[in-house]
C-alpha positions as CSV (number, residue, x, y, z in Angstrom):
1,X,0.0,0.0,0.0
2,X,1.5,3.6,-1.0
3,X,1.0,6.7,1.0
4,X,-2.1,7.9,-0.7
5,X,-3.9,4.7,-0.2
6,X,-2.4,4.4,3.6
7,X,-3.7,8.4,4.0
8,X,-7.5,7.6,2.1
9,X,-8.3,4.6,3.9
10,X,-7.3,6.7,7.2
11,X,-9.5,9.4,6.2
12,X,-12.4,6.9,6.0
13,X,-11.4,5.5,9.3
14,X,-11.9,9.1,10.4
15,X,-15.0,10.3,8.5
16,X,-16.6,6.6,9.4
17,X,-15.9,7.3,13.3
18,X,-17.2,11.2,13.1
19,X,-20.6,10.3,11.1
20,X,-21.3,7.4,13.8
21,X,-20.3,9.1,16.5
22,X,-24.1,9.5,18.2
23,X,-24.5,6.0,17.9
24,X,-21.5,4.9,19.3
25,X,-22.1,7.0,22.5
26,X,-25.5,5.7,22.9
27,X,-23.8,1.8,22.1
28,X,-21.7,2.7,25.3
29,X,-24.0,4.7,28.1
30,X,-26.5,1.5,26.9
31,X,-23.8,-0.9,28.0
32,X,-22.8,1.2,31.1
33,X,-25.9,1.8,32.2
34,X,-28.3,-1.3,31.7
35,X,-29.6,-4.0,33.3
36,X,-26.7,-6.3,33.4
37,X,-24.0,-4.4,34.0
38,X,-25.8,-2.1,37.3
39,X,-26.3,-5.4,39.3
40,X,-23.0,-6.7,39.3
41,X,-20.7,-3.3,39.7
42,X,-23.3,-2.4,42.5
43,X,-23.9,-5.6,44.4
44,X,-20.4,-4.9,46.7
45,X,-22.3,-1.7,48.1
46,X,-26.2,-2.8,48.2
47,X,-25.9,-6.2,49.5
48,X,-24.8,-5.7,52.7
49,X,-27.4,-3.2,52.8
50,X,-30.3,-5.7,51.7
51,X,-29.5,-8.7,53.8
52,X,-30.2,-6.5,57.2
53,X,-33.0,-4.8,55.8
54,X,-34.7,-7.7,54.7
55,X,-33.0,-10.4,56.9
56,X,-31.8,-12.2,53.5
57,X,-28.7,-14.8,53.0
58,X,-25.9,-13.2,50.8
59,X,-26.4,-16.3,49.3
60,X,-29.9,-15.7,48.4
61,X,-28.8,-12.4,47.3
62,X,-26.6,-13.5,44.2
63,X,-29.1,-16.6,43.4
64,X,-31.5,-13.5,42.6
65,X,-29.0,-11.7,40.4
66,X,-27.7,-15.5,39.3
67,X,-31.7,-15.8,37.9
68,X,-31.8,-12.6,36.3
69,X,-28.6,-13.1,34.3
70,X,-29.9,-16.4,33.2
71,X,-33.6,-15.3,32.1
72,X,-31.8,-12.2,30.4
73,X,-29.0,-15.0,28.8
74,X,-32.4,-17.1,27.5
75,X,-34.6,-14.0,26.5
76,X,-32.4,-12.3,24.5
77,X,-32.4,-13.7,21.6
78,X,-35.9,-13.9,21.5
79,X,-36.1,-9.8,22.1
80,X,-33.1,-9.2,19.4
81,X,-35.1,-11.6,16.7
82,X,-38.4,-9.3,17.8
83,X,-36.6,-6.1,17.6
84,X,-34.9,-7.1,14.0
85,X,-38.8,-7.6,12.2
């Protein structure tokens, strides 16, 4: 590859990244902020905080988020064939 080819494919690279810019912001606050990442960078602090409140087991605790993460593992495929008609 020459130097105007490396340059033109860079300046695609670029122009690619600024026209989906929007999308890749809203790819990464979805991430960040959705239902399967919240639980597990937030149990440390709220479990603790559950078990005396509602006199639960820790171990009760992560079998709850254990459950979620499976139905969310089995329904999503179901929700991204749905979403893609």
């Amino acid at each position: 590859m020459n130097a105007i080819d490396a340059s033109a494919h860079e300046m695609r690279e670029v122009s690619e990244l600024r026209a989906g810019w929007r999308l890749l912001v809203a790819a990464m606050l979805g991430a960040g902020l959705s239902f399967p990442s919240v639980p597990f960078y937030s149990i440390g602090l709220f479990a603790p905080l559950l078990a005396r409140e509602f006199a639960w087991s820790f171990a009760s605790i992560f079998a709850g988020l254990a459950i979620a993460s499976v139905v969310a593992l089995l329904v999503g495929p179901i929700a991204g064939y749905l979403v893609d008609r």
